[in-house]
BALOBA-1460 file (C-alpha; in Angstrom, 3 decimals):
// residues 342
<rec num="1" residu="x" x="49.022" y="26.323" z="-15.910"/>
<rec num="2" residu="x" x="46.454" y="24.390" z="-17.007"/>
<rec num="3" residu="x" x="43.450" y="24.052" z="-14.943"/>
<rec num="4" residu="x" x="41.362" y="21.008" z="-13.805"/>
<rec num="5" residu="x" x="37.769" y="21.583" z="-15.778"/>
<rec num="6" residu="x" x="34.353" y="20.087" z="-15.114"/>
<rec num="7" residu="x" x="31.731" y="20.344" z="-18.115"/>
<rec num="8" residu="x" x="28.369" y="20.869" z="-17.870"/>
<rec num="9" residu="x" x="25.697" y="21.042" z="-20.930"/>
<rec num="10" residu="x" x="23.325" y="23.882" z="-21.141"/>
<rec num="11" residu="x" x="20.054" y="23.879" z="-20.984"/>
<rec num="12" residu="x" x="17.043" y="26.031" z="-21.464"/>
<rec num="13" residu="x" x="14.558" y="24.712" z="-18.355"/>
<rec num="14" residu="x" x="12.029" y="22.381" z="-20.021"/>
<rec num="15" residu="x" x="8.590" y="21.036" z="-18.988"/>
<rec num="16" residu="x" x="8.924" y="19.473" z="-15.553"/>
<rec num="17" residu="x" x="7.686" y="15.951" z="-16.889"/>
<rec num="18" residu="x" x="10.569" y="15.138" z="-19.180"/>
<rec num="19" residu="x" x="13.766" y="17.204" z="-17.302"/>
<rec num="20" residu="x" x="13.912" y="13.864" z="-15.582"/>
<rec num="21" residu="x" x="14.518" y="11.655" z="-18.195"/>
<rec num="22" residu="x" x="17.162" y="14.346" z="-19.690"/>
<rec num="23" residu="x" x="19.003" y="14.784" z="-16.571"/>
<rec num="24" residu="x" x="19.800" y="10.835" z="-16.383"/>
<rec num="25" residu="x" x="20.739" y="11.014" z="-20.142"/>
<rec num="26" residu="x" x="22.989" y="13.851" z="-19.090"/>
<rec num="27" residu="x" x="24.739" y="11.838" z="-16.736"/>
<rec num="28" residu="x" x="24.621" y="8.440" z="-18.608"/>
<rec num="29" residu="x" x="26.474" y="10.606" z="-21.429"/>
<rec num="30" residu="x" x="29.330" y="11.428" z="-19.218"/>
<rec num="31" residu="x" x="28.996" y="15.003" z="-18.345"/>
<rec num="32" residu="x" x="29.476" y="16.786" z="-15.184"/>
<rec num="33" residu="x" x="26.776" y="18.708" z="-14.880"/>
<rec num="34" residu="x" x="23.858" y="20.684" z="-16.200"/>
<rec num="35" residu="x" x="23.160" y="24.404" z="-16.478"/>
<rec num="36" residu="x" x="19.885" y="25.623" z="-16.462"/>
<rec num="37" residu="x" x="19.256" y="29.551" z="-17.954"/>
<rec num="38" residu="x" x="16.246" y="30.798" z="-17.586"/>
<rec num="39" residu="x" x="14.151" y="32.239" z="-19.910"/>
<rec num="40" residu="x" x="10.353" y="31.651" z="-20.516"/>
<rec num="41" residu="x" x="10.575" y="28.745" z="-17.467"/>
<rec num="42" residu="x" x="11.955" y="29.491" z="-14.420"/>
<rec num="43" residu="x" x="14.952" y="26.885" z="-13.076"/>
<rec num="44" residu="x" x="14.933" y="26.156" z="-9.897"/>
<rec num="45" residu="x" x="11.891" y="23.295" z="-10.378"/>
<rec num="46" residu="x" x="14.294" y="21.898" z="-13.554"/>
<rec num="47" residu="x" x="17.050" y="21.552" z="-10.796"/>
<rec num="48" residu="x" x="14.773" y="20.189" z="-8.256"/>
<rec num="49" residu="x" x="13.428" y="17.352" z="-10.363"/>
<rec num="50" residu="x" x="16.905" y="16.614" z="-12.442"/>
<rec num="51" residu="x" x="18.327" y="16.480" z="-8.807"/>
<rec num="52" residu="x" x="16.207" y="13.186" z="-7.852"/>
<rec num="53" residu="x" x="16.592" y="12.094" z="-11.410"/>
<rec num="54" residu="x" x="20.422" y="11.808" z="-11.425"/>
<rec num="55" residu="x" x="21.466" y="11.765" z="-7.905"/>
<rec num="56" residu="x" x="25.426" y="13.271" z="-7.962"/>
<rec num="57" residu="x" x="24.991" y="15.627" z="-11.068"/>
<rec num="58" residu="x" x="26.350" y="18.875" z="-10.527"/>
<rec num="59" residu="x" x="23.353" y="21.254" z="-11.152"/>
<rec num="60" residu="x" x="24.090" y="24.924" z="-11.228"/>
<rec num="61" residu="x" x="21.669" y="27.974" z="-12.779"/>
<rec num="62" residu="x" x="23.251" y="30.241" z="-15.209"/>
<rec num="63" residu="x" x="21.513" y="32.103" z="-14.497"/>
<rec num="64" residu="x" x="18.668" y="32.722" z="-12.492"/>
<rec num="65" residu="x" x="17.068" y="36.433" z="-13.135"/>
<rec num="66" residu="x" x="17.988" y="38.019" z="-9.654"/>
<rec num="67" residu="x" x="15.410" y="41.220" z="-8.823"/>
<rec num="68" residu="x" x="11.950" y="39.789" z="-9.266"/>
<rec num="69" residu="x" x="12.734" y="37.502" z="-6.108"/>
<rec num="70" residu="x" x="13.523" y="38.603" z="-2.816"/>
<rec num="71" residu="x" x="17.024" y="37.284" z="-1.995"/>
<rec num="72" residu="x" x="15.700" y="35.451" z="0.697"/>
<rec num="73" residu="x" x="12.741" y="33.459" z="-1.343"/>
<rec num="74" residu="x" x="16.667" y="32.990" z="-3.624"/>
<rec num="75" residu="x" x="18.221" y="31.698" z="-0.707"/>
<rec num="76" residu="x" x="15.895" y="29.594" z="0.521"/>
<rec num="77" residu="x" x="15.427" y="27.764" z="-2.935"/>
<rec num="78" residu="x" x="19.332" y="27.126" z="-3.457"/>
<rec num="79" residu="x" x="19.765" y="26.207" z="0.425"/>
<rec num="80" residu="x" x="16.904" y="23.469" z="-0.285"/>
<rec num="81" residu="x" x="18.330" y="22.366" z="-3.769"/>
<rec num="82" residu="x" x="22.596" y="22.416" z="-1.942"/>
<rec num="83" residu="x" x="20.659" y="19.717" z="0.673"/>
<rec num="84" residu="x" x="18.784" y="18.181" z="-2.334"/>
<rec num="85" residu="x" x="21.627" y="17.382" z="-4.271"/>
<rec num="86" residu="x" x="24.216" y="17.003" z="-1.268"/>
<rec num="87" residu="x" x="26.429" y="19.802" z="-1.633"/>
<rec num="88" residu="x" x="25.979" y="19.947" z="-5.680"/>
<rec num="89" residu="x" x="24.252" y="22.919" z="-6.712"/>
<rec num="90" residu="x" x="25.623" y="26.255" z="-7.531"/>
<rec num="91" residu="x" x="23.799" y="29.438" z="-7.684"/>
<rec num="92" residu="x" x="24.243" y="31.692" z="-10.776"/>
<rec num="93" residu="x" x="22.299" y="35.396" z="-10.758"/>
<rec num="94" residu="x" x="22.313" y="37.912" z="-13.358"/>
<rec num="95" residu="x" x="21.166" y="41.053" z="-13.748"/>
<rec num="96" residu="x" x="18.914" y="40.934" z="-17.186"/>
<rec num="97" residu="x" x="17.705" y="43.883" z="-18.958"/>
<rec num="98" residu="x" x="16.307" y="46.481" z="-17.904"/>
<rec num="99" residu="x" x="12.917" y="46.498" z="-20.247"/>
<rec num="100" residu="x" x="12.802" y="42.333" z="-19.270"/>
<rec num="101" residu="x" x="12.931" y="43.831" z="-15.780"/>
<rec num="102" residu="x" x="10.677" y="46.449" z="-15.943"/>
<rec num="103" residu="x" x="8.423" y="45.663" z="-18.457"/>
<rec num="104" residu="x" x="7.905" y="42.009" z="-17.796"/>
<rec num="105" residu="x" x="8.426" y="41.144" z="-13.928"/>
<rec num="106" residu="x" x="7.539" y="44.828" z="-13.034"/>
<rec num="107" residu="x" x="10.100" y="45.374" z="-10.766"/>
<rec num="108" residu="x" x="13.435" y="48.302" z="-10.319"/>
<rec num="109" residu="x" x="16.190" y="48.046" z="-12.033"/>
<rec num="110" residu="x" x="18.152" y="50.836" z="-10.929"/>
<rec num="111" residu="x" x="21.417" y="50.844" z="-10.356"/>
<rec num="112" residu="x" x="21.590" y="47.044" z="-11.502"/>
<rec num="113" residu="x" x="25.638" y="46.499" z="-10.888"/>
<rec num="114" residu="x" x="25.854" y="47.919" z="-7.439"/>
<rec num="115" residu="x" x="21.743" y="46.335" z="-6.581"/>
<rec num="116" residu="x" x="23.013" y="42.741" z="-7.244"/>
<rec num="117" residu="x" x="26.498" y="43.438" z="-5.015"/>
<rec num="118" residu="x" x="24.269" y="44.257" z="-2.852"/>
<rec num="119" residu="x" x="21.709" y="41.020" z="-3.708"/>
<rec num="120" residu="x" x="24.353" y="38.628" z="-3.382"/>
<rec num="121" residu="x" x="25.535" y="39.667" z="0.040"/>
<rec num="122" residu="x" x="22.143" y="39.198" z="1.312"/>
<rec num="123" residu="x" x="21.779" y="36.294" z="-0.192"/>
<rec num="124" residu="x" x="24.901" y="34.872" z="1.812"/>
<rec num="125" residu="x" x="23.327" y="36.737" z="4.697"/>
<rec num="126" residu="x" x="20.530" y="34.827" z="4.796"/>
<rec num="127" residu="x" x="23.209" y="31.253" z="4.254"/>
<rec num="128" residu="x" x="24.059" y="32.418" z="7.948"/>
<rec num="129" residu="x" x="20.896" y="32.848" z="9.107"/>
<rec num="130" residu="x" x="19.981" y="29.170" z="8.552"/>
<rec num="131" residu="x" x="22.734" y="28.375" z="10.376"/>
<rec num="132" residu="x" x="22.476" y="30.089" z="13.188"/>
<rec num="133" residu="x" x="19.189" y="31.551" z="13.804"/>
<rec num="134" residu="x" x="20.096" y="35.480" z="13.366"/>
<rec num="135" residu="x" x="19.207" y="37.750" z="10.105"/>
<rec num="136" residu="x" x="21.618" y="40.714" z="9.158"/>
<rec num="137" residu="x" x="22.095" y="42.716" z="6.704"/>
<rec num="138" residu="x" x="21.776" y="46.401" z="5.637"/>
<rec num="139" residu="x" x="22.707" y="47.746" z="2.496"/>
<rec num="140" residu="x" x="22.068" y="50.185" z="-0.158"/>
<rec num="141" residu="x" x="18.911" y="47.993" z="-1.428"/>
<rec num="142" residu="x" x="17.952" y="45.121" z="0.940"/>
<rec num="143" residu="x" x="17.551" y="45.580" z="5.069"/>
<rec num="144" residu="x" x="17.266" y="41.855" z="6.089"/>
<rec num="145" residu="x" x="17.005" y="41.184" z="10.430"/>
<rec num="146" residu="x" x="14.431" y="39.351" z="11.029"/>
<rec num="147" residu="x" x="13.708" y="35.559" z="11.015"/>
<rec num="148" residu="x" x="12.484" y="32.762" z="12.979"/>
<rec num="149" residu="x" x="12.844" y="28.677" z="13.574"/>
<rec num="150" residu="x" x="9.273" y="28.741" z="11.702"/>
<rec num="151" residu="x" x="10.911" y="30.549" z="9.094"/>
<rec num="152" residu="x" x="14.165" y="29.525" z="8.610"/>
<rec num="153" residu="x" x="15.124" y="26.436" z="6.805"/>
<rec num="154" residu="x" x="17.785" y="25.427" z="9.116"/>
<rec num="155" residu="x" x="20.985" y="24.304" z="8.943"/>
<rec num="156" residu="x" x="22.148" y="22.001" z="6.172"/>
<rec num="157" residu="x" x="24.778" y="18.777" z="6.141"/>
<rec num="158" residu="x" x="26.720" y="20.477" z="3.639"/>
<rec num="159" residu="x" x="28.353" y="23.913" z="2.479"/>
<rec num="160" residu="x" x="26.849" y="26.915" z="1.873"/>
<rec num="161" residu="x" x="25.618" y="27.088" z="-1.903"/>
<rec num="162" residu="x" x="28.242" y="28.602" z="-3.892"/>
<rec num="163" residu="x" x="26.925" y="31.808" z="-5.464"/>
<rec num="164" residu="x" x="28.021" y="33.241" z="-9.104"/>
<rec num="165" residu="x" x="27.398" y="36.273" z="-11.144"/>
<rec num="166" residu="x" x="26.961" y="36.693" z="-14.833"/>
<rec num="167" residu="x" x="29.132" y="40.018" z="-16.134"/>
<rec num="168" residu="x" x="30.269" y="41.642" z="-18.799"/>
<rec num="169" residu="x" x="32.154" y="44.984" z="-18.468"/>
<rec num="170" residu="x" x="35.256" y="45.694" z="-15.936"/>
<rec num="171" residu="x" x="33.143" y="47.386" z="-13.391"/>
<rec num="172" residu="x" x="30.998" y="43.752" z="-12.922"/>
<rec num="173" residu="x" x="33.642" y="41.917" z="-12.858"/>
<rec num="174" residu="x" x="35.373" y="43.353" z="-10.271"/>
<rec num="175" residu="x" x="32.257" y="42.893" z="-8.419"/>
<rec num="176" residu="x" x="31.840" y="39.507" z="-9.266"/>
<rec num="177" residu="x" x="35.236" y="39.029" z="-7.563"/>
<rec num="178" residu="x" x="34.472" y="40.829" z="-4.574"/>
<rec num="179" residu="x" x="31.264" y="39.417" z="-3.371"/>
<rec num="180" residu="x" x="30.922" y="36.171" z="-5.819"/>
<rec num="181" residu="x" x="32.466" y="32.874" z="-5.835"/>
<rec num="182" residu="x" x="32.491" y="32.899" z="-9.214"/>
<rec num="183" residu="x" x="31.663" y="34.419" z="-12.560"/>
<rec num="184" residu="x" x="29.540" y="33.346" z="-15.717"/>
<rec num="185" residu="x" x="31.369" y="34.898" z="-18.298"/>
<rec num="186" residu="x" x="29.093" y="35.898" z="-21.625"/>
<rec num="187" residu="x" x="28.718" y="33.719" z="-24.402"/>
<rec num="188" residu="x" x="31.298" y="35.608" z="-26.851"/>
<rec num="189" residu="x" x="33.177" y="35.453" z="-24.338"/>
<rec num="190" residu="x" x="36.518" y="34.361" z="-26.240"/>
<rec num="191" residu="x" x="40.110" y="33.843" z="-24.936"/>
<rec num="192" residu="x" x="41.318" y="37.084" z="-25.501"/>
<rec num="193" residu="x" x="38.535" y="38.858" z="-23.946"/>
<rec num="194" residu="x" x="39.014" y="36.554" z="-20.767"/>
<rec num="195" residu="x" x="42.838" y="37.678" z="-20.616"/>
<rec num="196" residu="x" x="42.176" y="41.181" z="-21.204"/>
<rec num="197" residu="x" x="39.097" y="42.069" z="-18.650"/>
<rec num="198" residu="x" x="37.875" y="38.576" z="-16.959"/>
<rec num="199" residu="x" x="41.239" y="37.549" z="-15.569"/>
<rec num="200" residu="x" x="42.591" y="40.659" z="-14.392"/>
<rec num="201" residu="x" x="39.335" y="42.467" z="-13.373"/>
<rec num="202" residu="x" x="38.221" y="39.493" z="-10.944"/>
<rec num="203" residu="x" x="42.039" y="39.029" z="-9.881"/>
<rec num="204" residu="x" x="41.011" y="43.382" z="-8.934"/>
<rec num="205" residu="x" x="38.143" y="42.300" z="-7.062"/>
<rec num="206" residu="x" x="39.391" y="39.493" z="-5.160"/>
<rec num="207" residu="x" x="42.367" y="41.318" z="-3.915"/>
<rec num="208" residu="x" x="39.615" y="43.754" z="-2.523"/>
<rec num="209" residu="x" x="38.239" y="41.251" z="-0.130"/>
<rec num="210" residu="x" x="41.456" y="39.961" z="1.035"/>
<rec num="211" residu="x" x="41.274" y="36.790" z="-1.183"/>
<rec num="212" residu="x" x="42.993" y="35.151" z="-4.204"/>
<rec num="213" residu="x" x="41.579" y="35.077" z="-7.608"/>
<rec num="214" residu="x" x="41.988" y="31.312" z="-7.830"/>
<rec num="215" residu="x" x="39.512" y="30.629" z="-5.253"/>
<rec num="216" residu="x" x="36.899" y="31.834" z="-8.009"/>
<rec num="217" residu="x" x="34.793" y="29.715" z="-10.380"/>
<rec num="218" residu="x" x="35.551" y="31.319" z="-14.000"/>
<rec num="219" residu="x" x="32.397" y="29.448" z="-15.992"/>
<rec num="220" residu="x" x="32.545" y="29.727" z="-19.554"/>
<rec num="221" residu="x" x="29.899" y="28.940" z="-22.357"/>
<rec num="222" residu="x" x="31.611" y="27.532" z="-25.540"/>
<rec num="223" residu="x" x="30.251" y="27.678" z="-28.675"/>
<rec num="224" residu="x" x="30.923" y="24.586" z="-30.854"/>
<rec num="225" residu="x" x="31.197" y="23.507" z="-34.577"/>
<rec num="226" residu="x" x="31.669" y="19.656" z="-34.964"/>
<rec num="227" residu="x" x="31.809" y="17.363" z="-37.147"/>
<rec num="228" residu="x" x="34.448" y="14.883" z="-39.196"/>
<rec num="229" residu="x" x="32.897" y="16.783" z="-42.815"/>
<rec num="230" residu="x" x="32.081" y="20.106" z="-43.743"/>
<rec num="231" residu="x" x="28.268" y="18.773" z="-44.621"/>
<rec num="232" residu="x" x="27.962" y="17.578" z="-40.752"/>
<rec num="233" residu="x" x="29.352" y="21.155" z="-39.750"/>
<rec num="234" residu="x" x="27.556" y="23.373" z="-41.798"/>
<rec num="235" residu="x" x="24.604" y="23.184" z="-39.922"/>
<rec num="236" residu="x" x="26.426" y="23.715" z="-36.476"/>
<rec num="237" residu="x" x="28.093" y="26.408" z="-38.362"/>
<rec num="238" residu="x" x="24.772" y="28.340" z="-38.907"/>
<rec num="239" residu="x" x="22.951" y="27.637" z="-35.905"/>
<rec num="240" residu="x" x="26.249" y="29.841" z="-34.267"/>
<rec num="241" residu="x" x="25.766" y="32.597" z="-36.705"/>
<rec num="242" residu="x" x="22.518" y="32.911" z="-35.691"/>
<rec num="243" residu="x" x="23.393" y="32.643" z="-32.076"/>
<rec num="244" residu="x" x="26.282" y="34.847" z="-32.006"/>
<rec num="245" residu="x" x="24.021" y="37.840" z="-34.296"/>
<rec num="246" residu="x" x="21.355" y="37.700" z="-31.783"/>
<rec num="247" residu="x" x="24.054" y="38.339" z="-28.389"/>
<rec num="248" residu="x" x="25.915" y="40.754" z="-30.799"/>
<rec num="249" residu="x" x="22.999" y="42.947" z="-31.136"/>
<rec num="250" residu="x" x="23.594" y="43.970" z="-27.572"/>
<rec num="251" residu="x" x="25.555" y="47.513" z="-27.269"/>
<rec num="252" residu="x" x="26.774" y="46.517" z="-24.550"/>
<rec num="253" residu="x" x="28.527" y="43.822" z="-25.529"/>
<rec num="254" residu="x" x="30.288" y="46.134" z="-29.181"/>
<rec num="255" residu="x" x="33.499" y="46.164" z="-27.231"/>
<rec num="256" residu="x" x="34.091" y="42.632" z="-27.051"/>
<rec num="257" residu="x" x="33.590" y="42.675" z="-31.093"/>
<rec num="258" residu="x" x="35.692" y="45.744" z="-31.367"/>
<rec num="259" residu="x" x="38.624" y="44.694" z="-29.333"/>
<rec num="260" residu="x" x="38.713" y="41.620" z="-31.287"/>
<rec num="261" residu="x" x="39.475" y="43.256" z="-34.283"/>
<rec num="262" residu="x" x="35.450" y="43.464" z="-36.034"/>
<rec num="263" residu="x" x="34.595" y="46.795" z="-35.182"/>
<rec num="264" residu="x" x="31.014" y="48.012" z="-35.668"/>
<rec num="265" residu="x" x="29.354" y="44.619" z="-35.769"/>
<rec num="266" residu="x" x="27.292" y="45.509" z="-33.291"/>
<rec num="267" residu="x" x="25.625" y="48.629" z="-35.286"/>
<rec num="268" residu="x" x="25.244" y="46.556" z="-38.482"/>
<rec num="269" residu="x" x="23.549" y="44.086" z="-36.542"/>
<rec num="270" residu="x" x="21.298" y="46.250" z="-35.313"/>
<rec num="271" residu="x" x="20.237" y="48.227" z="-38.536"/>
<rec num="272" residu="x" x="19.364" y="44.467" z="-39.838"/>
<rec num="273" residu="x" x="17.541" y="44.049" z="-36.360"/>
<rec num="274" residu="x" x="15.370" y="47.379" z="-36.804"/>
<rec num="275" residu="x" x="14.226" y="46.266" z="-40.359"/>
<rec num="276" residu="x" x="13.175" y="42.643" z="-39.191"/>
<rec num="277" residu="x" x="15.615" y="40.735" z="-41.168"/>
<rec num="278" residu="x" x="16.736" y="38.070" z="-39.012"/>
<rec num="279" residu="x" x="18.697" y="36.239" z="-41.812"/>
<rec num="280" residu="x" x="20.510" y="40.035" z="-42.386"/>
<rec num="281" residu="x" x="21.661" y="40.248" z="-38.544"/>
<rec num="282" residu="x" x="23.282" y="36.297" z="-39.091"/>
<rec num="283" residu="x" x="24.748" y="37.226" z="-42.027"/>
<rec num="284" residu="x" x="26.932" y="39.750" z="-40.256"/>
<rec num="285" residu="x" x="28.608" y="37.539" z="-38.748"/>
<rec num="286" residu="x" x="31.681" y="36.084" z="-41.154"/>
<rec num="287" residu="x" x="33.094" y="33.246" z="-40.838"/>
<rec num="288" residu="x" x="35.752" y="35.236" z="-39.679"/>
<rec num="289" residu="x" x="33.764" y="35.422" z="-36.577"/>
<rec num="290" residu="x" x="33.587" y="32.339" z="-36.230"/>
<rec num="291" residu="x" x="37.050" y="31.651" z="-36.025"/>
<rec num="292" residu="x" x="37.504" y="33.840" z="-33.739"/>
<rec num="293" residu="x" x="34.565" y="33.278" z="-30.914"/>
<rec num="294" residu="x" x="33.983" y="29.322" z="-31.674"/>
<rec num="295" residu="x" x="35.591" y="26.553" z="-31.883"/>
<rec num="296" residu="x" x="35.419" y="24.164" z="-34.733"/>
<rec num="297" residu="x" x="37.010" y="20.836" z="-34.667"/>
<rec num="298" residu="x" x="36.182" y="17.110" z="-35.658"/>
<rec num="299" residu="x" x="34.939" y="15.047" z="-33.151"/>
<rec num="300" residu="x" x="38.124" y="13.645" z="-32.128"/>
<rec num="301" residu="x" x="39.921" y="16.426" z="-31.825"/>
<rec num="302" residu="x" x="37.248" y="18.737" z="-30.122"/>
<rec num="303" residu="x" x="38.167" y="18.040" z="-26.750"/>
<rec num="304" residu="x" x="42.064" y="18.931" z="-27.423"/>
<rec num="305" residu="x" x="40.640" y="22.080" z="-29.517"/>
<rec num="306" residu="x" x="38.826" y="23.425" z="-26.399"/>
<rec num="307" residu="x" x="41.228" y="22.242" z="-23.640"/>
<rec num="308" residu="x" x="43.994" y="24.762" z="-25.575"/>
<rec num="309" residu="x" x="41.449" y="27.505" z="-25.696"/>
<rec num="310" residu="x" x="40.062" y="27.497" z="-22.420"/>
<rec num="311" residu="x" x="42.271" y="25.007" z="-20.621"/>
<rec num="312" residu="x" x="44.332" y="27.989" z="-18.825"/>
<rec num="313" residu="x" x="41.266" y="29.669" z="-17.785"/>
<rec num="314" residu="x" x="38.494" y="28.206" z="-17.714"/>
<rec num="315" residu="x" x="37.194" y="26.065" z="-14.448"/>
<rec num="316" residu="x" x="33.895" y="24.953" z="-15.693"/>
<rec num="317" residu="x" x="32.969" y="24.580" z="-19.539"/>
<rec num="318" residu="x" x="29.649" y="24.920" z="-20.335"/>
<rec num="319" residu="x" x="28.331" y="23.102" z="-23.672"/>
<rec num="320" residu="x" x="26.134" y="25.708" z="-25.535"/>
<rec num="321" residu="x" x="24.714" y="23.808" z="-28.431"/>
<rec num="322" residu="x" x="25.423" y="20.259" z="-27.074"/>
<rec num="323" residu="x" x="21.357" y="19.772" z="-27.116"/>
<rec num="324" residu="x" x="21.051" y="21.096" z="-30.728"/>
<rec num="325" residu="x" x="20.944" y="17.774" z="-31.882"/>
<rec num="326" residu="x" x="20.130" y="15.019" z="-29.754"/>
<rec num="327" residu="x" x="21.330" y="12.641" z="-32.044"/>
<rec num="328" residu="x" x="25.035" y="13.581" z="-31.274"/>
<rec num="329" residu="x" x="24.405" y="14.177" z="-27.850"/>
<rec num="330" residu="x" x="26.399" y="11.260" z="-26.571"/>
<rec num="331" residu="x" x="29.225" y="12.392" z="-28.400"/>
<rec num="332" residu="x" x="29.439" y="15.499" z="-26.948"/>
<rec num="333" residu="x" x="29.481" y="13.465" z="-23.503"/>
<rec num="334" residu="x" x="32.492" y="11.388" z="-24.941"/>
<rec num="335" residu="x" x="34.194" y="14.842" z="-25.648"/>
<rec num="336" residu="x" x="33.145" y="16.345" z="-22.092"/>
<rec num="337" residu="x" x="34.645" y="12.857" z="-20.551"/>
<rec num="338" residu="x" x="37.793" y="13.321" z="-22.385"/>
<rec num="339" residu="x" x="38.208" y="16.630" z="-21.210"/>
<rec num="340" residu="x" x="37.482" y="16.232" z="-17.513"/>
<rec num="341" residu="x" x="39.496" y="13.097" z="-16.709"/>
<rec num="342" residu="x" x="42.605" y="14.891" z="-19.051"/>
């Protein structure tokens, strides 16, 4: 079955005086939505300001880095952006690293998988609490019950934001489909690894809480090679090595090269990455790789190319390098159109 797909571009948050102008280009271009992942700048302000930009954009965060904020200051900031952008803003949360967590916001990071179950039921906790004036929650991590009309944002004329998990292995996946309305699956994330551990480990989950898997939002970031010559590829081409040596260098993530039939990437990537040799850890990846975990098309076909990929699966595309070149940005949009109204 092939499921209806919105497609968003992603997007790194950028300096609050010109997300404005890029969210309306966004939507002039003809995509659904944008994704903001944060990194050095945090996202909610992005989605705040691209939300009076381009009123009707789907805005979602993928993701927001969950344990330095309380999961009420979290709630409170997507409750204000789902009224902002009337019932259009989804809530992704992930987990980071631990030395990012540690060493940079200075908080815990222990326990990470079962500390952001716990996150993202207190999050939805505190949804209720808007609503209806009482606070309650208890778990392993948070103890939320207590709140006031002075304190509470108040109810909302629309749903509760929808709230989605980034994860990797089995063990967060089920979780995602416990607790989550959705998942943000990783960025070498490719077919067969969906089919193997994203499909039936959320399907594990869902069942869990007395719910069906299709209920859940299964976002995926594509990697993309385009262009009607090999000349206006190549450069696409190597901006994915690059990207794809840098999330391979994870251990975490050597099973998904393994399974796919290029085992020990991961280590060879990493010897390159101890030495400094940045061009070493993309050259790594083959293009072999690249068959495998992108998808490389001409323009016209690029929408058909990623509809048969991720078609079956996927409920939201996300656009990784669809900002690598703003010259072609439109034409991404013209490809994100096609794919959306198919």
């Amino acid at each position: 079955m092939v499921r209806a797909v919105r497609v968003d571009v992603m997007t790194t948050p950028q300096p609050l005086q010109s997300i404005g102008d890029l969210a309306q280009r966004t939507q002039a271009a003809g995509f659904d939505g944008m994704l903001f992942t944060e990194t050095g700048r945090t996202p909610y302000l992005n989605a705040a300001l691209a939300a009076q930009a381009a009123p009707g954009l789907e805005l979602s965060t993928g993701v927001a880095v969950a344990f330095p904020r309380s999961p009420f200051v979290t709630a409170a900031m997507a409750w204000e952006l789902q009224e902002a952008t009337g019932g259009n803003f989804r809530l992704g949360l992930g987990t980071q690293v631990r030395t990012h967590v540690v060493r940079r916001y200075g908080v815990e990071f222990e326990r990470p998988g079962p500390r952001l179950r716990d996150y993202v039921r207190a999050v939805k906790a505190c949804f209720t609490a808007f609503r209806t004036g009482t606070l309650e929650h208890r778990g392993d991590f948070y103890s939320l019950d207590f709140i006031t009309p002075q304190w509470s944002a108040g109810p909302i004329d629309a749903p509760d934001p929808k709230v989605d998990v980034a994860a990797v292995n089995p063990w967060m996946l089920r979780m995602a489909g416990e607790v989550a309305d959705g998942v943000h699956v990783h960025p070498l994330g490719e077919p067969g690894y969906i089919a193997r551990h994203v499909l039936p480990s959320l399907a594990e989950g869902a069942a869990k809480s007395g719910r069906s898997a299709d209920e859940l939002a299964i976002i995926v970031p594509v990697m993309t090679i385009v262009g009607d010559t090999d000349e206006e590829r190549h450069r696409e081409r190597e901006l994915v090595r690059a990207s794809m040596s840098f999330y391979g260098s994870t251990p975490n993530y050597a099973f998904i090269w393994d399974e796919a039939g290029f085992e020990g990437t991961t280590a060879r990537i990493r010897e390159k990455q101890k030495a400094g040799d940045f061009a070493g850890m993309a050259a790594q990846i083959s293009d072999e790789h690249l068959a495998a975990f992108a998808t490389e098309s001409t323009w016209d076909g690029l929408a058909d190319a990623l509809t048969e990929r991720y078609g079956g699966t996927a409920t939201r595309l996300v656009l990784y390098n669809a900002l690598s070149d703003m010259d072609r940005f439109e034409r991404y949009g013209e490809v994100a159109q096609r794919i959306s109204n198919s």
